[in-house]
PDB file of the backbone (N, CA, C, O) and the ligand in Angstrom, with CONECT records:
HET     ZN  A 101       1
ATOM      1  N   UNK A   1       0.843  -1.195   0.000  1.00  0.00           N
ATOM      2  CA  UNK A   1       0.000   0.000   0.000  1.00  0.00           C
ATOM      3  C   UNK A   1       0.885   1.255   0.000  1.00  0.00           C
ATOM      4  O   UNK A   1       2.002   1.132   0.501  1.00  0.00           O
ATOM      5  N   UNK A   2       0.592   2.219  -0.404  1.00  0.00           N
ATOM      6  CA  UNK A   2       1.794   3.895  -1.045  1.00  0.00           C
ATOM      7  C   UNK A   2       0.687   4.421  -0.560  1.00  0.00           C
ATOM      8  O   UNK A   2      -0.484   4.095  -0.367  1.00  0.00           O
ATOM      9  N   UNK A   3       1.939   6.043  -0.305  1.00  0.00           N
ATOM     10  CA  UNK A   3       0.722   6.886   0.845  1.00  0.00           C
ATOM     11  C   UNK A   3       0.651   7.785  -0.484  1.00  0.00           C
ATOM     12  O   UNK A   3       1.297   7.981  -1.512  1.00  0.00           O
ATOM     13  N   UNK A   4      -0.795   8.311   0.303  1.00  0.00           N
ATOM     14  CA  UNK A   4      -1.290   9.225  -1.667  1.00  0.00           C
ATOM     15  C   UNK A   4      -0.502  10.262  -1.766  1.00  0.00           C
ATOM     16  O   UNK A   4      -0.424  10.690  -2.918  1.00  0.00           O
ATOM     17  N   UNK A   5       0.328  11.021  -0.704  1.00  0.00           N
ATOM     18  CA  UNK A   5       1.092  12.372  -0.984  1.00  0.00           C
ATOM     19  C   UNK A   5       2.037  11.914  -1.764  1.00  0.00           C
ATOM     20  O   UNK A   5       2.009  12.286  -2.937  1.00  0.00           O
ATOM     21  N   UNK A   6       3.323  10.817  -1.236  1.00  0.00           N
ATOM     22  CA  UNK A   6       4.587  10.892  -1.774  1.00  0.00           C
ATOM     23  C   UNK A   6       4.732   9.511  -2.079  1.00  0.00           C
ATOM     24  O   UNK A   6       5.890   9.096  -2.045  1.00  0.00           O
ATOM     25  N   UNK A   7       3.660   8.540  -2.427  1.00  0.00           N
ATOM     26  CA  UNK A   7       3.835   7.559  -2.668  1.00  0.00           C
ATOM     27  C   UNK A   7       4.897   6.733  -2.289  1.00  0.00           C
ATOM     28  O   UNK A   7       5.429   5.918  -3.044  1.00  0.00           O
ATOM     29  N   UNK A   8       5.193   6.924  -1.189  1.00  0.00           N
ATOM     30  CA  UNK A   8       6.425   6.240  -0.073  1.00  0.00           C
ATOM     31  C   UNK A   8       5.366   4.825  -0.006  1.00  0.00           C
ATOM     32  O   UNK A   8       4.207   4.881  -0.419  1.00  0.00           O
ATOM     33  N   UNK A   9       6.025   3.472   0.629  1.00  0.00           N
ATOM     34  CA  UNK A   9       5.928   2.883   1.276  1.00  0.00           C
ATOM     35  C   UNK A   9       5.030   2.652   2.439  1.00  0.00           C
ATOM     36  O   UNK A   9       5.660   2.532   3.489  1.00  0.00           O
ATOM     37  N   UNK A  10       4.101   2.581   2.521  1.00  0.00           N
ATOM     38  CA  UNK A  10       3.348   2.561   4.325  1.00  0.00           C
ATOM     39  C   UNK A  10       3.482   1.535   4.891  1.00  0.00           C
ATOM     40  O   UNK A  10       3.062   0.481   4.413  1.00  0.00           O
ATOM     41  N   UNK A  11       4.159   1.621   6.149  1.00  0.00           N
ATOM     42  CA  UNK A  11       4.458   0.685   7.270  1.00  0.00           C
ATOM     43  C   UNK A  11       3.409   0.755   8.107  1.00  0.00           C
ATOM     44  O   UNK A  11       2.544   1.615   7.938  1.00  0.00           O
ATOM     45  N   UNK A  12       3.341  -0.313   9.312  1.00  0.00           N
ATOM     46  CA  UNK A  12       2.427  -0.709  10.226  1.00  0.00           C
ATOM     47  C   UNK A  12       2.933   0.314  11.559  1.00  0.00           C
ATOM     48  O   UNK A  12       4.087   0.553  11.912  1.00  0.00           O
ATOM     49  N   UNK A  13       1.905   0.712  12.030  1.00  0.00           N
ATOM     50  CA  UNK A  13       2.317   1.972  13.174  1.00  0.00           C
ATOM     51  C   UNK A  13       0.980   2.137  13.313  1.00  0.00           C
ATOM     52  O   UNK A  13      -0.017   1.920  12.624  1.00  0.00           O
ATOM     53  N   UNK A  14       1.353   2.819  14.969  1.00  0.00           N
ATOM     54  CA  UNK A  14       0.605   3.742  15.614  1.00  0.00           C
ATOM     55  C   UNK A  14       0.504   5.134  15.367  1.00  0.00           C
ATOM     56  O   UNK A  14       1.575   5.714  15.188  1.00  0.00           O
ATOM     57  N   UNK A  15      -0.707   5.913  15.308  1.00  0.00           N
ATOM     58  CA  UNK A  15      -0.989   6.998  15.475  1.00  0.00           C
ATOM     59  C   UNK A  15      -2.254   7.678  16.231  1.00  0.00           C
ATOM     60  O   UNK A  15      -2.991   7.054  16.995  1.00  0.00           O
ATOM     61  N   UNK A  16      -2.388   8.994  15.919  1.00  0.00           N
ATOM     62  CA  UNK A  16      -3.249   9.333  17.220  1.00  0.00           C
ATOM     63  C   UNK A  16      -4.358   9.993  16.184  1.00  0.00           C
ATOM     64  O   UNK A  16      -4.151  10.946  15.433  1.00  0.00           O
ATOM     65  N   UNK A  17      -5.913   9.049  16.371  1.00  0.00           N
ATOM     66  CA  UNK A  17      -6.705   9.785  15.777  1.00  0.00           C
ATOM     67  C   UNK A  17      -7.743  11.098  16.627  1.00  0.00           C
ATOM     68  O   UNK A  17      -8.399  10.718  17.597  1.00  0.00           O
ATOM     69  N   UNK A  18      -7.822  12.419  16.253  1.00  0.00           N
ATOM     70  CA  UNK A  18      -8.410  13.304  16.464  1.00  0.00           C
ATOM     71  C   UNK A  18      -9.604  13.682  16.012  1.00  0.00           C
ATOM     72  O   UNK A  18      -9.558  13.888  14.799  1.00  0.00           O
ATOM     73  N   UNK A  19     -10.827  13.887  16.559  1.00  0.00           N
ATOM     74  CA  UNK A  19     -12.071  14.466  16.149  1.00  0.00           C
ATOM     75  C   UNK A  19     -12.924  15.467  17.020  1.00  0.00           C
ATOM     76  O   UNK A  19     -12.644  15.682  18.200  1.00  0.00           O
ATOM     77  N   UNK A  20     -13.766  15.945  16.500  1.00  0.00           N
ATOM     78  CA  UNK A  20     -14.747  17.444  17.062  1.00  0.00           C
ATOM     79  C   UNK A  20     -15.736  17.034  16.784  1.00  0.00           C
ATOM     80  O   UNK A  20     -15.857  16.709  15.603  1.00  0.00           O
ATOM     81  N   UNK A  21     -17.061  16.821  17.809  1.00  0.00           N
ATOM     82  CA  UNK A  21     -18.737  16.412  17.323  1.00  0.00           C
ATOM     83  C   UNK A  21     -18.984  16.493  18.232  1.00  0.00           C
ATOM     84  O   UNK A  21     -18.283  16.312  19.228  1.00  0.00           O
ATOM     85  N   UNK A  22     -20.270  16.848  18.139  1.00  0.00           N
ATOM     86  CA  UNK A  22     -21.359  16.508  19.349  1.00  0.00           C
ATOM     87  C   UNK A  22     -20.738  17.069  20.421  1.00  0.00           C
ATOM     88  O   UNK A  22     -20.845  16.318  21.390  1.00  0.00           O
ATOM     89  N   UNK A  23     -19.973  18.333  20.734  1.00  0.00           N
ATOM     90  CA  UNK A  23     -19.677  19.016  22.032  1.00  0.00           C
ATOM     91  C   UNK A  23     -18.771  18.662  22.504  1.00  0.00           C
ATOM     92  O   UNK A  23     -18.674  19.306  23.549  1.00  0.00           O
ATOM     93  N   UNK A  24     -17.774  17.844  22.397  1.00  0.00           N
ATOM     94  CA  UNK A  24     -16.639  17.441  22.731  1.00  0.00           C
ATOM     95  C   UNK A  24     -15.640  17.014  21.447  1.00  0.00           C
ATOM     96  O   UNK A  24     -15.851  16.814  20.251  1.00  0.00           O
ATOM     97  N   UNK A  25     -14.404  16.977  22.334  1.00  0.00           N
ATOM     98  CA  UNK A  25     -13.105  16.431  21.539  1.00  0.00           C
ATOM     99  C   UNK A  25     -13.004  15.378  22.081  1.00  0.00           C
ATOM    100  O   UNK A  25     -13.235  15.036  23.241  1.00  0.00           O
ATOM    101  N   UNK A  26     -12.507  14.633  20.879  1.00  0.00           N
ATOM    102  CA  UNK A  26     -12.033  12.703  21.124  1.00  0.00           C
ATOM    103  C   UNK A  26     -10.530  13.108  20.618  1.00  0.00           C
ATOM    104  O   UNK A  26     -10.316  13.758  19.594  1.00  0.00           O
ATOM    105  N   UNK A  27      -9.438  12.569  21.587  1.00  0.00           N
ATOM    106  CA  UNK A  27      -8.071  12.272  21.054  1.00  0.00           C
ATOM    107  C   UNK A  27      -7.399  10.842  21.633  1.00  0.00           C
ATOM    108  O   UNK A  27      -6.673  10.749  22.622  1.00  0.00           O
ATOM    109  N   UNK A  28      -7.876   9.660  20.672  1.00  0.00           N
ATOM    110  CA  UNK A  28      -7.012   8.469  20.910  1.00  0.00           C
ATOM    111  C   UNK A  28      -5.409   8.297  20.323  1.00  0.00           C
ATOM    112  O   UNK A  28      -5.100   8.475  19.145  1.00  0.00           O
ATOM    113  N   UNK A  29      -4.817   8.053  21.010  1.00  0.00           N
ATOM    114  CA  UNK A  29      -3.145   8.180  21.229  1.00  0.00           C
ATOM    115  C   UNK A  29      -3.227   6.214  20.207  1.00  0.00           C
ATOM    116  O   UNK A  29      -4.156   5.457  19.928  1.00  0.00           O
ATOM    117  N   UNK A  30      -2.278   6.186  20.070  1.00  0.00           N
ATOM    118  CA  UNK A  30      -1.945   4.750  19.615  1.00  0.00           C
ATOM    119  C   UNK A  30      -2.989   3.802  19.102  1.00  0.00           C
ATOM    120  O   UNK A  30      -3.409   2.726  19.527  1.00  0.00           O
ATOM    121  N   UNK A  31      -3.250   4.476  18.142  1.00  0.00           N
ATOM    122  CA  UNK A  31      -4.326   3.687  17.589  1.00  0.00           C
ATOM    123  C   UNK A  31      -3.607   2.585  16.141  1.00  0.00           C
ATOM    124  O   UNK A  31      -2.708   3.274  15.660  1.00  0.00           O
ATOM    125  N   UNK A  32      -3.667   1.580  15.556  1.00  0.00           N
ATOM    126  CA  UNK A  32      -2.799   1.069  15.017  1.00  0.00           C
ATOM    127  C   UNK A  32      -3.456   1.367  13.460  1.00  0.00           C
ATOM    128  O   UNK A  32      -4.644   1.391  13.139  1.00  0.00           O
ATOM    129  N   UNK A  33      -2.523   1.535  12.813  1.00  0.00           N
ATOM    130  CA  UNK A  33      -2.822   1.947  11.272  1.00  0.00           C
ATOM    131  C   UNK A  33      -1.904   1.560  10.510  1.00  0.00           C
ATOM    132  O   UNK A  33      -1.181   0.598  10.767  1.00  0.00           O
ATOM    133  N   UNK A  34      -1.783   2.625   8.957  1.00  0.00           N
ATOM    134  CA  UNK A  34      -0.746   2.241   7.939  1.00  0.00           C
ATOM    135  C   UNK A  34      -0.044   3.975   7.775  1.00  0.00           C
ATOM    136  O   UNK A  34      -0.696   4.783   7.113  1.00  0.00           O
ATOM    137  N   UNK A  35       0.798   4.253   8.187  1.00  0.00           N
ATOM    138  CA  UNK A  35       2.137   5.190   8.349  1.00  0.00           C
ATOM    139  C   UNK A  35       3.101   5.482   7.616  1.00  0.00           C
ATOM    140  O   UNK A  35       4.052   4.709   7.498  1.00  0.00           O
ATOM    141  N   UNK A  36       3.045   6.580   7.025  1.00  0.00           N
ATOM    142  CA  UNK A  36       4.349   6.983   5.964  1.00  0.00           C
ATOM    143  C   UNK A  36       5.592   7.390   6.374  1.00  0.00           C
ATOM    144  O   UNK A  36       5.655   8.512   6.876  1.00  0.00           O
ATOM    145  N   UNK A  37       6.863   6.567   6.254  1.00  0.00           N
ATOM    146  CA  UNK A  37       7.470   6.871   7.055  1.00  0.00           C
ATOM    147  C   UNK A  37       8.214   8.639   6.413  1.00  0.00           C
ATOM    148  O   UNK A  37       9.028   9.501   6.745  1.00  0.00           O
ATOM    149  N   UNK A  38       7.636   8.446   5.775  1.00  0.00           N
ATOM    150  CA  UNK A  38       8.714   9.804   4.338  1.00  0.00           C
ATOM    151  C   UNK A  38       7.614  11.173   5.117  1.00  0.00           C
ATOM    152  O   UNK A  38       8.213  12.054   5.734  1.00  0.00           O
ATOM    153  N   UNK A  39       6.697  11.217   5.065  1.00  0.00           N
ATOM    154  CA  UNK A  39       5.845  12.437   5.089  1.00  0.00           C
ATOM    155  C   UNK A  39       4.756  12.376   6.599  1.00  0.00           C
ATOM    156  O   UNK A  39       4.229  13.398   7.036  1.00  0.00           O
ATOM    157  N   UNK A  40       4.572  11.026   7.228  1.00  0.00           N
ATOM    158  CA  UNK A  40       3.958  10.777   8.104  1.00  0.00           C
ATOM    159  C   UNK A  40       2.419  10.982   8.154  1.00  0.00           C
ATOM    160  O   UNK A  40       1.656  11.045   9.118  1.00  0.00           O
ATOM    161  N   UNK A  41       2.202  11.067   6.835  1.00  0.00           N
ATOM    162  CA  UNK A  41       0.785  10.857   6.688  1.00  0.00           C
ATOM    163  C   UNK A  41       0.089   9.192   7.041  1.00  0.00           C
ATOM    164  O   UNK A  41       0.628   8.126   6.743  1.00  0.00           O
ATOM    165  N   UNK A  42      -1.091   9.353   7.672  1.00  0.00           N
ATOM    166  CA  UNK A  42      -1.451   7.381   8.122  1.00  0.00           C
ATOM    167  C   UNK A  42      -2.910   7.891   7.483  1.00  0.00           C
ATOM    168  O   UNK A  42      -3.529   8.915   7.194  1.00  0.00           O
ATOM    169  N   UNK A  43      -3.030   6.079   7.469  1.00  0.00           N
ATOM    170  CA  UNK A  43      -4.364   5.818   6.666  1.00  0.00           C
ATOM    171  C   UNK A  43      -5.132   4.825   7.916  1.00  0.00           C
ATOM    172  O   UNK A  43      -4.282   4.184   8.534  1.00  0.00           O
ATOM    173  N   UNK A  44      -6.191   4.644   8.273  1.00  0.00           N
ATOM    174  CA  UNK A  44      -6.586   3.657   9.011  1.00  0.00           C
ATOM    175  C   UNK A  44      -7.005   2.344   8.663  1.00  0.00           C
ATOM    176  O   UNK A  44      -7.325   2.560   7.494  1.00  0.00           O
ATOM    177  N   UNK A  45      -7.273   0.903   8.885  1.00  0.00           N
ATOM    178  CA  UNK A  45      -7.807   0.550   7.918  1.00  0.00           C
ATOM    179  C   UNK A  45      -8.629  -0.276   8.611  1.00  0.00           C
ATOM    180  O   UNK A  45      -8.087  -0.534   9.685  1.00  0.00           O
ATOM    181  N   UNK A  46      -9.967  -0.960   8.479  1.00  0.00           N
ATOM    182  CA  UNK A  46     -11.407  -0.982   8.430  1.00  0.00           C
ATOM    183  C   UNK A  46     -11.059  -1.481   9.428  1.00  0.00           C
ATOM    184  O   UNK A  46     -11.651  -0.735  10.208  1.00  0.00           O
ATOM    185  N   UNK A  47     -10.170  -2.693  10.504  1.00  0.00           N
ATOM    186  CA  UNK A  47     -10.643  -3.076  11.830  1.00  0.00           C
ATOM    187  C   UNK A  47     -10.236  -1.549  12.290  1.00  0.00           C
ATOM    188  O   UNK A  47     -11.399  -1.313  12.617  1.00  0.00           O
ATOM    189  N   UNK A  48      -9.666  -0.505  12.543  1.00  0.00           N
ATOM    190  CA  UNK A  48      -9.608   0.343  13.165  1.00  0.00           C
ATOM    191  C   UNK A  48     -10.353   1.396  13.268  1.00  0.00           C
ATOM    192  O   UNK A  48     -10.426   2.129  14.255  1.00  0.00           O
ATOM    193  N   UNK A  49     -11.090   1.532  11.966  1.00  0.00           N
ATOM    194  CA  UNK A  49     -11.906   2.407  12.070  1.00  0.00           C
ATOM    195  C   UNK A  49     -13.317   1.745  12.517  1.00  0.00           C
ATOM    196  O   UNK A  49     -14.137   2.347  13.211  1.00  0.00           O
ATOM    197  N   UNK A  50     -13.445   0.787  12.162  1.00  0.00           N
ATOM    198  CA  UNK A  50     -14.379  -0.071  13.464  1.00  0.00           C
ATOM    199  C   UNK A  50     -14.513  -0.168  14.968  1.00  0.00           C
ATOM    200  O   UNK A  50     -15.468  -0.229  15.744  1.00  0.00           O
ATOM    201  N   UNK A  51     -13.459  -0.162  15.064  1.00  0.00           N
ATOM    202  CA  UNK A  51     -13.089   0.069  16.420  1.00  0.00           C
ATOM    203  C   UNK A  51     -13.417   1.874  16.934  1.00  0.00           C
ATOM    204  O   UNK A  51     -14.065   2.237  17.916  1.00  0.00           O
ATOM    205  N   UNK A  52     -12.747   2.720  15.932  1.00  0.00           N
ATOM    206  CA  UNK A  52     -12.639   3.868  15.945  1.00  0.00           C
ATOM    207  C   UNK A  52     -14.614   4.168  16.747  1.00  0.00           C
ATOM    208  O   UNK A  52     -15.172   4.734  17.687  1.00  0.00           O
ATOM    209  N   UNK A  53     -14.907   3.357  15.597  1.00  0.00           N
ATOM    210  CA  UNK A  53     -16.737   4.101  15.188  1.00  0.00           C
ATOM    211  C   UNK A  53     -17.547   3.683  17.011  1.00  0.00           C
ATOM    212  O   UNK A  53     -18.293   4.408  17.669  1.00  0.00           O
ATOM    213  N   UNK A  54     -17.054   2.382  17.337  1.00  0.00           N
ATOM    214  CA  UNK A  54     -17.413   1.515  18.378  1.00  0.00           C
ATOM    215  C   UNK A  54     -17.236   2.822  19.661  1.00  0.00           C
ATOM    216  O   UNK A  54     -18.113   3.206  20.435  1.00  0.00           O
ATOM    217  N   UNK A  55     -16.114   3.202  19.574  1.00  0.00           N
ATOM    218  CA  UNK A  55     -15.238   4.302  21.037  1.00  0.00           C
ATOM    219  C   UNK A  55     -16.661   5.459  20.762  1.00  0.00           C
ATOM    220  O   UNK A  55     -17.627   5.357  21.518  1.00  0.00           O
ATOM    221  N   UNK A  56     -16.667   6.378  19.790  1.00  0.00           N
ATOM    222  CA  UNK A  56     -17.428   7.289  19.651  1.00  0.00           C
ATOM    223  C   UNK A  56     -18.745   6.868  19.529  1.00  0.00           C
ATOM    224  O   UNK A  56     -19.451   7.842  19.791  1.00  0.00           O
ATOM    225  N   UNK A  57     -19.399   5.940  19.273  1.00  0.00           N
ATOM    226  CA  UNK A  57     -20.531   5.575  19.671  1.00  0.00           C
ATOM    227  C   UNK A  57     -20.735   5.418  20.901  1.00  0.00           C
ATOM    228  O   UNK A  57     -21.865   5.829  21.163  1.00  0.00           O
ATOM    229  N   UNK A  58     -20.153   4.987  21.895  1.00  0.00           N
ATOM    230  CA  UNK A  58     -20.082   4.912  23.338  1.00  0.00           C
ATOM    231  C   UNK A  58     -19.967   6.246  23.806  1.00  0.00           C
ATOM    232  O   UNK A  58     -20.817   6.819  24.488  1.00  0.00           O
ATOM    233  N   UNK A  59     -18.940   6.701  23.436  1.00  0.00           N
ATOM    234  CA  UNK A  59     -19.122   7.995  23.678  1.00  0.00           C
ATOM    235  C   UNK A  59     -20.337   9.173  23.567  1.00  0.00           C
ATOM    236  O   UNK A  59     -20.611   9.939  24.490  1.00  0.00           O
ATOM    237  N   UNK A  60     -21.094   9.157  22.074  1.00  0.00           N
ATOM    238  CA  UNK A  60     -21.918   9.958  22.090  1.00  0.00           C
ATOM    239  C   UNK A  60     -23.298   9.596  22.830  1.00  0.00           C
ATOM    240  O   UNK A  60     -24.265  10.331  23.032  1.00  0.00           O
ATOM    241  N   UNK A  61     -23.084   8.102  23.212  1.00  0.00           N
ATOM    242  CA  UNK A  61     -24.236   7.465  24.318  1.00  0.00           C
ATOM    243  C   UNK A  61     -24.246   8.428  25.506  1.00  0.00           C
ATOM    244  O   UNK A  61     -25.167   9.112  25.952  1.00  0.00           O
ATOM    245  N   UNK A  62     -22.715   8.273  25.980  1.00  0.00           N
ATOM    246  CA  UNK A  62     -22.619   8.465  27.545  1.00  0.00           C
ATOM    247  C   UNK A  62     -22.783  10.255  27.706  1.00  0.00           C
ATOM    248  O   UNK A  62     -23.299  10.678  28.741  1.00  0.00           O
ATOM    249  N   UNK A  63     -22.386  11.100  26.788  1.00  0.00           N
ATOM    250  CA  UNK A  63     -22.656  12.330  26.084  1.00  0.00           C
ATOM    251  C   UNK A  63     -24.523  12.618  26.504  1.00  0.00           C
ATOM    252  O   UNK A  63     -25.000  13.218  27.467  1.00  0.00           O
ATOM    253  N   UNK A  64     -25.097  12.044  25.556  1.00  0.00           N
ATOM    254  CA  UNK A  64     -26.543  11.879  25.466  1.00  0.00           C
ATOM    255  C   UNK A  64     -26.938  11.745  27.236  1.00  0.00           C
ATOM    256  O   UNK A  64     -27.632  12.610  27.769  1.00  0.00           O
ATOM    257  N   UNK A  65     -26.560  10.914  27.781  1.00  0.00           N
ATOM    258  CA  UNK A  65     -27.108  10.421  29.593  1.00  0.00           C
ATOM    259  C   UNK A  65     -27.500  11.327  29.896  1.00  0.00           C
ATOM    260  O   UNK A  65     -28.625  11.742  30.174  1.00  0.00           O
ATOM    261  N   UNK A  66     -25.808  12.020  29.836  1.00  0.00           N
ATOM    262  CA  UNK A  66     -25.331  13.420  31.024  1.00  0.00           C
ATOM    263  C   UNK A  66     -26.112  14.278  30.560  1.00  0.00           C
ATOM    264  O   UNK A  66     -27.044  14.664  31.266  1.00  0.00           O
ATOM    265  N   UNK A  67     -25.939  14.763  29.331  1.00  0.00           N
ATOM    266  CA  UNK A  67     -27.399  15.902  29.481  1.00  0.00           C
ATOM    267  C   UNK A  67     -28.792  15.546  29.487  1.00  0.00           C
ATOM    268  O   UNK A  67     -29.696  16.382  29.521  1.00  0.00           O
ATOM    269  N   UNK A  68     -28.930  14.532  29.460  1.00  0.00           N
ATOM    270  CA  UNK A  68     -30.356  14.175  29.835  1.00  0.00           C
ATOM    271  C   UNK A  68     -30.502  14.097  31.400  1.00  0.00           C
ATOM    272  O   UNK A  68     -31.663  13.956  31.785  1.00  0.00           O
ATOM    273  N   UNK A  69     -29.324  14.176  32.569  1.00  0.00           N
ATOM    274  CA  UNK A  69     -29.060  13.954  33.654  1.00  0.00           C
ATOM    275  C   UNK A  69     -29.239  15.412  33.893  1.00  0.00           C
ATOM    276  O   UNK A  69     -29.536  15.495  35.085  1.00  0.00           O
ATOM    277  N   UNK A  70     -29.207  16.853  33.264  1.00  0.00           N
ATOM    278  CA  UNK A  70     -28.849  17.892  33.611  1.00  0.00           C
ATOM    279  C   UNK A  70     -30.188  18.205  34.572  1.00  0.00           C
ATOM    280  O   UNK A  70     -30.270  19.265  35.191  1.00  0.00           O
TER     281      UNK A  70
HETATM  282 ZN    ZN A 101       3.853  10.021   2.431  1.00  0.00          ZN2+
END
């Protein structure tokens, strides 16, 4: 697999995915992906972003409680 900027090589690595929704920030640290080592652009790939979707679904549950708790 070649990363789309510099068509380097992508290796197996960790990175940290970031997002903004629903009133909060999500920042998971070491999440496992595919990593350029030339430009450091990563790609995720479907068990992770599965996983990814699983965290923020829980999340926008427990989100939902609390203001229904207000
Ligand atoms: Zn690259």
């Amino acid at each position: 697999m070649k990363c789309f900027h510099c068509q380097a090589k992508l290796q197996r690595g960790l990175t940290t995915f970031t997002d903004s929704k629903n009133g909060y920030v999500i920042m998971l640290h070491d999440v496992p992906a595919w990593v350029c080592p030339q430009c450091g652009e990563s790609l995720f790939d479907n068990a992770s972003v599965r996983g990814i979707q699983e965290v923020v679904r829980s999340l926008d549950e427990g989100v939902e409680k609390l203001r229904r708790a207000a």
